[in-house]
C-alpha positions in Angstrom: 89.1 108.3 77.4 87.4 108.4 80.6 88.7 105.5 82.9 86.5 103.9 85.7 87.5 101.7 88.2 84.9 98.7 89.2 83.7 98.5 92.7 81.2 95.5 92.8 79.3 94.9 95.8 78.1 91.8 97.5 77.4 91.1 100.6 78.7 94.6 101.7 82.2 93.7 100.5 84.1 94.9 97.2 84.2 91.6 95.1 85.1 90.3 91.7 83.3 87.1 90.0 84.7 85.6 87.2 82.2 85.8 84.5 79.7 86.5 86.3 79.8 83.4 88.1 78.2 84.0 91.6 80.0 80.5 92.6 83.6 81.9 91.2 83.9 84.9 93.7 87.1 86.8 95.2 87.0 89.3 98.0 89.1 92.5 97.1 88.4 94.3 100.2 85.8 94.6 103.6 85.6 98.3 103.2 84.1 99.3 99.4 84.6 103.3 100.6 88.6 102.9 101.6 88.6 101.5 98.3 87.0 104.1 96.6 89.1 106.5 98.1 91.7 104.5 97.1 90.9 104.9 93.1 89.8 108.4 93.6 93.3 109.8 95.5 95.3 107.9 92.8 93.8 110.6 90.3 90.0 108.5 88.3 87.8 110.6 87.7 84.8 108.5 88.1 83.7 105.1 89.7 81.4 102.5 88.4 79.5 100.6 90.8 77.8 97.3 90.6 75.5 96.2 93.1 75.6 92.0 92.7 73.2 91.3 95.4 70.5 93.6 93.4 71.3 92.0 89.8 70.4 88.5 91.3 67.6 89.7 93.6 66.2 91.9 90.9 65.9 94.8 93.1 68.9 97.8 94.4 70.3 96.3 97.9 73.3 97.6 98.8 72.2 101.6 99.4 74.0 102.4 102.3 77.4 101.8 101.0 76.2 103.9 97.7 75.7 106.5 99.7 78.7 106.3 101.7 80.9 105.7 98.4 78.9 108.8 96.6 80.0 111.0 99.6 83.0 109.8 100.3 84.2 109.3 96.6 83.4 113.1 95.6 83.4 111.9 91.6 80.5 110.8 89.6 79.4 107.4 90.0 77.2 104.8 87.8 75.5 102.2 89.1 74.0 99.6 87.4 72.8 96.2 88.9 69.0 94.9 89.9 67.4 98.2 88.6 64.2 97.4 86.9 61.6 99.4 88.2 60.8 103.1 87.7 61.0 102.9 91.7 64.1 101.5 91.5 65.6 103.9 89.0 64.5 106.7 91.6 66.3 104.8 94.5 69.5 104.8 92.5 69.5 108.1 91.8 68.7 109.3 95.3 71.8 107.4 96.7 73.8 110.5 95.2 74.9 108.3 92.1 75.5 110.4 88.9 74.0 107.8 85.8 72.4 104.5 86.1 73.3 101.7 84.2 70.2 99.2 82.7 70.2 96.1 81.1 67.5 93.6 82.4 64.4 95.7 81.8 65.1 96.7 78.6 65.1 93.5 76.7 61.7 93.2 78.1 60.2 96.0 77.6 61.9 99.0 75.5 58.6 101.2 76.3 59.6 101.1 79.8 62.9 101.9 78.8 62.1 104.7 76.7 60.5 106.4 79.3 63.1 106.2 81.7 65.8 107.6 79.4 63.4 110.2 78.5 62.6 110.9 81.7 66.4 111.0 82.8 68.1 112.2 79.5 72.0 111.8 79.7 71.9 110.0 83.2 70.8 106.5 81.9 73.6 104.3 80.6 72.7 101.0 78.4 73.9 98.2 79.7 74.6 95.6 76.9 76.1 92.4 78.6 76.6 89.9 75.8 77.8 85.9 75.6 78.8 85.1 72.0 76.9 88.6 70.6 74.1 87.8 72.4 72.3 89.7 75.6 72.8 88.2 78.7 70.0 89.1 81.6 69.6 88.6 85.2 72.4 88.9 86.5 74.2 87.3 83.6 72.0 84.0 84.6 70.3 84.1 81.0 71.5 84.8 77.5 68.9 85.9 74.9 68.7 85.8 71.5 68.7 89.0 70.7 71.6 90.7 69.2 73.5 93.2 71.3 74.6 95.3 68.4 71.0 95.2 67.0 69.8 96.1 70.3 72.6 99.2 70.1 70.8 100.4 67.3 67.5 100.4 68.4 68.2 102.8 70.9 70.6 105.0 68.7 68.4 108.5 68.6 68.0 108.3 72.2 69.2 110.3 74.7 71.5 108.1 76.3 74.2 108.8 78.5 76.6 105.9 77.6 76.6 102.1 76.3 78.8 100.3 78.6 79.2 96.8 76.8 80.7 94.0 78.5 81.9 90.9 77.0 80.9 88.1 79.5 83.5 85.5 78.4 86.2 88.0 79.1 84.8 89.5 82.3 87.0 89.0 85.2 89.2 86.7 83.1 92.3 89.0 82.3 92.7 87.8 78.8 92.2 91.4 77.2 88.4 93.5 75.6 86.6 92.3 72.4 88.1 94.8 70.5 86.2 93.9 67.5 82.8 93.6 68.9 83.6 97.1 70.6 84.8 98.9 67.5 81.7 97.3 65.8 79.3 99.0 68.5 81.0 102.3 68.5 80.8 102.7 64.7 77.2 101.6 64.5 75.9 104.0 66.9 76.3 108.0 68.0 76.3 107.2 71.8 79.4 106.7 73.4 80.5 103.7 74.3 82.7 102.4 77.6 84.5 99.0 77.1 83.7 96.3 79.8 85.6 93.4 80.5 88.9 91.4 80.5 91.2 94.6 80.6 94.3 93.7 82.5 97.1 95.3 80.3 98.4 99.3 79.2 98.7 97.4 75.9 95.0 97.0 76.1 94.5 100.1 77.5 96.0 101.6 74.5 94.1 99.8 71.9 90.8 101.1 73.0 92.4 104.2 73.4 93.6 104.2 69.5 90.1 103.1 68.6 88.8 106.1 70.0 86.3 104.1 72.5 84.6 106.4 74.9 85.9 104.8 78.1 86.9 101.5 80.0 86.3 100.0 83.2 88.7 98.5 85.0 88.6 95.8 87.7 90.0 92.7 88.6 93.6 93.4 87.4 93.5 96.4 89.4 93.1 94.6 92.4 95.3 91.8 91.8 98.3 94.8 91.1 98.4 93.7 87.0 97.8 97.4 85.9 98.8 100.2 87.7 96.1 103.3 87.8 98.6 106.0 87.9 100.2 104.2 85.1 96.9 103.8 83.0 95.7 107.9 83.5 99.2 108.7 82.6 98.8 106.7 79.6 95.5 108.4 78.6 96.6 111.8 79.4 99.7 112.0 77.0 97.7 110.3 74.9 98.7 106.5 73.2 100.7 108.5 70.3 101.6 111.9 70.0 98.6 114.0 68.4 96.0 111.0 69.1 92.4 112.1 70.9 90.0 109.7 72.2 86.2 110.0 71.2 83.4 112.1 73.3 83.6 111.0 77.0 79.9 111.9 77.0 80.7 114.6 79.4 
């Protein structure tokens, strides 16, 4: 199980909001690159970026620090956050990062969609954000009604990198994944799917582990010294029981 670290971005700074409220905001650090060299020298593997100013402005914004995280970093990043134009999607991927992560653009138009994916086959990751089971745009500022999971299967014969579904009620919260809603995802679909959201625990850690989920991100109880990363890639590298391997990585 591939494990990613969250840098979000705002303002320049590495931040955390508690789900996803812009209001409810911590500052982790003033220098997002220290910190990814921070994740990187403990031993992950890969980074997952969130640019915060772009998901509310609609548009990429914090490009400089990409790049300087990209270089600096020397793993493959995602980023996902205000990409919604093909323009943008080719701004992304010129800041060095590895897969791009969309979510907005594709509720409201899955031709658009379609053609990116195609266009960028195994570098675009799905983001599915959901309140309640529901897919939550703009920054997490509205919640649709359409049905993540159904949305998941829409785009199941496509090649897609990664689903990376967050659980907005948990995100940022500490109070563990929706293991359910995951498990639900990953067996529905052949794409591999990276749990988002409320992970704070090895217990945790090992649960999506046992249910063979593709990956998990990782934030705000890294930061706060909850979970230990050396302790969480140990964990995934012997495995949660003797004999037990994890899904794809989509790697």
């Amino acid at each position: 199980m591939l494990i990613l670290p969250a840098i979000d971005l705002r303002g320049g700074l590495c931040v955390r909001l508690r789900q996803g409220d812009y209001d409810r905001e911590t500052v982790f650090g003033d220098d997002p690159v220290a910190m990814a060299r921070r994740w990187v020298d403990i031993g992950a593997r890969a980074l997952h970026l969130v640019d915060l100013d772009g998901a509310r402005l609609g548009r990429p914004v914090n490009g400089d620090v990409v790049r300087l995280i990209v270089e600096a970093s020397g793993v493959p990043c995602q980023l996902g956050g205000g990409v919604r134009t093909e323009k943008d999607v080719e701004t992304a991927f010129s800041w060095g990062v590895q897969r791009v992560v969309l979510g907005t653009r594709v509720l409201e138009d899955a031709g658009w969609f379609r053609k990116m994916v195609h266009a960028y086959p195994k570098k675009i990751v799905l983001g599915l954000d959901a309140r309640d089971g529901k897919v939550a745009t703009h920054g997490w500022i509205n919640v649709s009604e359409a049905s993540a999971l159904d949305m998941a299967k829409q785009f199941a014969t496509w090649p897609l990198a990664a689903i990376v579904y967050t659980d907005i009620s948990r995100d940022g919260m500490l109070t563990g994944p929706n293991v359910p809603a995951l498990v639900e995802l990953a067996r529905a679909v052949p794409i591999p799917v990276i749990a988002s959201g409320g992970v704070s625990t090895l217990d945790h850690v090992r649960e999506l582990y046992e249910e063979r989920l593709a990956g998990c991100i990782i934030g705000r109880a890294l930061y706060e010294g909850q979970l230990d990363l050396s302790a969480v890639l140990a964990l995934v590298r012997a495995g949660p029981e003797s004999g037990k391997a994890p899904m794809r990585s989509g790697k």
